[in-house]
N, C-alpha and C positions, 0 to 999 in steps of 0.2 A: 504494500500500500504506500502511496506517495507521501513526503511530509507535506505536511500541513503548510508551514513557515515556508516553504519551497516555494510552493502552489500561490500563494499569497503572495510573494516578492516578484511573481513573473505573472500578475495578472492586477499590479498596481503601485502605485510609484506617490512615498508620502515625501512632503514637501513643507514647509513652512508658506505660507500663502503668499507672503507679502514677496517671493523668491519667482511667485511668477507674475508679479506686477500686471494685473490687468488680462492677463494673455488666456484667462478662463475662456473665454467665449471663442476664441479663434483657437485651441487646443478641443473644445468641442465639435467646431466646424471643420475642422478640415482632418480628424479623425474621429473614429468608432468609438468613443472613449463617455466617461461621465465624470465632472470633476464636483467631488462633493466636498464641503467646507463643515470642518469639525475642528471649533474653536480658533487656535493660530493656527491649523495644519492643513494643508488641500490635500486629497486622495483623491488622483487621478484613477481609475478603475477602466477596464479593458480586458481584452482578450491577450496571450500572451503576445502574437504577433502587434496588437496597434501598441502595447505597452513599450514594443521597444523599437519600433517607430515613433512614439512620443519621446522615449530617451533623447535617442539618437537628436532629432528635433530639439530638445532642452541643452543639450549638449553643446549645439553648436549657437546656441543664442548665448551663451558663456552660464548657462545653470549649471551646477556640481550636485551630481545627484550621489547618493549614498551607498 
């Protein structure tokens, strides 16, 4: 059986919110993804493939993901 903590790391991408300045709305439009706001944290949510498509994407705007 899969871990859990696995499963979870490659199907969502946690962030501090204010690290994606605004970019909620165009991180939901031009991928498959849902970005939900829980407290200071965004949880970008996807499938493993748009997840790191969104990386990749954060990456090159200069975000350092975890």
């Amino acid at each position: 059986m899969p871990d859990p903590s696995r499963l979870r790391d490659s199907t969502q991408i946690v962030l501090p919110c204010g690290a994606l300045d605004g970019m909620e709305d165009h991180i939901e439009n031009q991928f498959t993804v849902t970005v939900f706001r829980d407290h200071d944290h965004c949880r970008i949510i996807g499938s493993p493939v748009e997840i790191k498509a969104v990386g990749e994407y954060l990456t090159r705007q200069g975000i350092t993901l975890r």
